[in-house]
N, C-alpha and C positions, 0 to 999 in steps of 0.2 A: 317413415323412418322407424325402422325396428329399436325396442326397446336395448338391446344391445349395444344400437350404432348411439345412442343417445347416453348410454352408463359410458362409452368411448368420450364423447364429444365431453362430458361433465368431467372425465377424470384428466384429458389434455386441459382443458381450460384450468384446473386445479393446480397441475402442475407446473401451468404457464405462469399464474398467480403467484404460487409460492417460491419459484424460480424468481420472479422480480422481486420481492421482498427480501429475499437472502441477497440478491445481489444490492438492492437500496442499503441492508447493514452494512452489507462488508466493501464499503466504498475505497476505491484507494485514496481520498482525502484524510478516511478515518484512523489507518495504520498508525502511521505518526504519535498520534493522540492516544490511540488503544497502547504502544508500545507502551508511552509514558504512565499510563495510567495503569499497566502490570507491577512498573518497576517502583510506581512510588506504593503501591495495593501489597505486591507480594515478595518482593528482597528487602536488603537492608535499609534503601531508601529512605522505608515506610517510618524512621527515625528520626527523619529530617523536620525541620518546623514546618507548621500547617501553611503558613504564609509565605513560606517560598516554593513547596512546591505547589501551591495554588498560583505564583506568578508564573511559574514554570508551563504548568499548563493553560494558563490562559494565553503567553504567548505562543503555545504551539499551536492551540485553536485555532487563533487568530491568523495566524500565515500558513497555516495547513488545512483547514477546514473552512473559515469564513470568510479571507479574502479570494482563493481560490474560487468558491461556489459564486460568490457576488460578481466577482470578476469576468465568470464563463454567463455566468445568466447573460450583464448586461452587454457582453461580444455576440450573444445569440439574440436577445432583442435589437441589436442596431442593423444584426445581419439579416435576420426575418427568418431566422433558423430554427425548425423544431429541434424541439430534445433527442430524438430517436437520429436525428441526420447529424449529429457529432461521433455518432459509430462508425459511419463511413471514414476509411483510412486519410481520405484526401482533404477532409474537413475536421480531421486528429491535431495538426500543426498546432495553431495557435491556442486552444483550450493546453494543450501540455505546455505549451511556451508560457500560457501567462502564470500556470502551475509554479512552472522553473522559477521565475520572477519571484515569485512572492516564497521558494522554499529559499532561495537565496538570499533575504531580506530577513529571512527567520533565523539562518546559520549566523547572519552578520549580527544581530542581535543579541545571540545566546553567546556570541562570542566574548561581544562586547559586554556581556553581563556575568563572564571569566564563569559561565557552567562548564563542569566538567567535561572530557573530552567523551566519556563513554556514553553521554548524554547527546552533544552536539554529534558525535557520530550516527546513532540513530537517522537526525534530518540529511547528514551527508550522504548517510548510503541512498535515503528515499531519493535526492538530489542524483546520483550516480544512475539509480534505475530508471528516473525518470527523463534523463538526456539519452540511455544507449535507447527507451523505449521512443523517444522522438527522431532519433537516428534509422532505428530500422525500421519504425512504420516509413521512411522513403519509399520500402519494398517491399513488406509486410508490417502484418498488422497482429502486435504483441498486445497477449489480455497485462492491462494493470493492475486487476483485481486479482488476479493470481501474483503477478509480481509484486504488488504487496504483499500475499500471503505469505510467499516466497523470503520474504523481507524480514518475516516476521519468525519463521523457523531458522533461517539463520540467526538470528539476532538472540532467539532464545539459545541454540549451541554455545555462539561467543560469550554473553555474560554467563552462560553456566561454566566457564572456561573461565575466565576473568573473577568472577564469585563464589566461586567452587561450591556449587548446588548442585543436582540431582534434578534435570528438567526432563525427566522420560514422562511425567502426566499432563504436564503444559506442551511437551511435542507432541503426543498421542492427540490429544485434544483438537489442537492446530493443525496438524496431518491431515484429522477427519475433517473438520471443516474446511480446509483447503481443495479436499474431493466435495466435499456438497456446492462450494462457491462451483468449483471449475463445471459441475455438469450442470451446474443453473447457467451458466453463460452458454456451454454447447445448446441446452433445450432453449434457451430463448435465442439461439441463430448468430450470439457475436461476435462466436470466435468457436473455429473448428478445436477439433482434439491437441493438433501441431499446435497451436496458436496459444494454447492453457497451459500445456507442458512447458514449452519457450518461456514462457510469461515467469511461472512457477521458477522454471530453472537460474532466467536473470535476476529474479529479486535474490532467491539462495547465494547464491554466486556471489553480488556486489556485497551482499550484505555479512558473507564471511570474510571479506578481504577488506572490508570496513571496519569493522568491529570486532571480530576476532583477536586477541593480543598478540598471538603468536604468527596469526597470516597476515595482521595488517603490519605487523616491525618489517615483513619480509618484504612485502609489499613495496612499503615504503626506503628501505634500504636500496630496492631494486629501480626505486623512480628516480634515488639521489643519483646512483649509479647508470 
């Protein structure tokens, strides 16, 4: 092997590497959690007492992050399922079902604890993206990790609409890493180019017609109607 084909072989392994690492950060368990943690870090929020929004986010942890994860582990230990074999589209079902479960136990919660709507909205739109993405992997197979991303540029449009801020260096930001997530999933094989776009496009989508003030009144005018 020429020393060439070997500086090749070193520089795919690198890229495979750090393809998994970016895609282990930007989990779609983790959006939820990131959104709450911009909003209580960098808007008015940041005002609010330390002890409610620490309850705040511990329950979004909790029904977004750590029941979800415990949940899929012990569906994958009773199945004798590696981690790599919940990529395949036909072994998608239930890991996003038991997702659904536990964001709906999380909505009912915040409900019941009368948080604000522009808060509880957030888990709704994840809830929204994560049923059309259980819908259409039937047929295809939508990245999540883009639909969060997707989730998340919208959601910053709406509150900057709803807050009247200036979020052009929090979209620039989110934009770029939304391109580094989407080609760590093409280089690591999970999801063609169609699949990242799609992904990308439904979290945008739900996530302005959830939280948005002006597209969700319309929205919802048009559901009564």
């Amino acid at each position: 092997m020429s020393e060439l084909q070997e500086q090749h072989i070193i520089a795919d392994k690198t890229m495979i590497r750090t393809a998994r690492i970016i895609s282990g950060i930007f989990t779609p368990f983790s959006i939820p959690f990131l959104a709450f943690l911009i909003l209580f870090l960098f808007s008015y929020l940041r005002i609010m007492p330390l002890q409610y929004k620490l309850i705040v986010l511990g329950i979004v942890y909790c029904f977004t992050i750590l029941t979800p994860t415990i949940t899929i582990f012990l569906f994958r230990k009773i199945n004798g399922l590696a981690r790599h074999e919940l990529s395949e589209r036909k072994k998608r079902y239930m890991p996003i079902f038991l997702t659904i479960v536990s964001y709906i136990f999380c909505l009912l919660m915040m409900n019941k604890l009368n948080i604000p709507w522009y808060m509880t909205g957030i888990i709704l739109a994840s809830l929204v993206v994560l049923v059309i993405c259980i819908i259409v992997n039937l047929k295809w197979k939508l990245s999540e990790h883009m639909a969060g991303m997707g989730g998340i540029v919208g959601g910053l449009v709406s509150f900057s609409a709803l807050f009247s801020y200036n979020p052009i260096w929090w979209l620039c930001l989110f934009i770029l890493i939304a391109g580094v997530l989407g080609s760590a999933r093409i280089i690591l094989q999970h999801h063609t180019l169609g699949e990242v776009l799609s992904g990308f496009l439904v979290g945008l989508v739900c996530s302005l017609l959830v939280l948005h003030p002006l597209l969700s009144s319309v929205l919802f005018r048009f559901l009564l109607f």
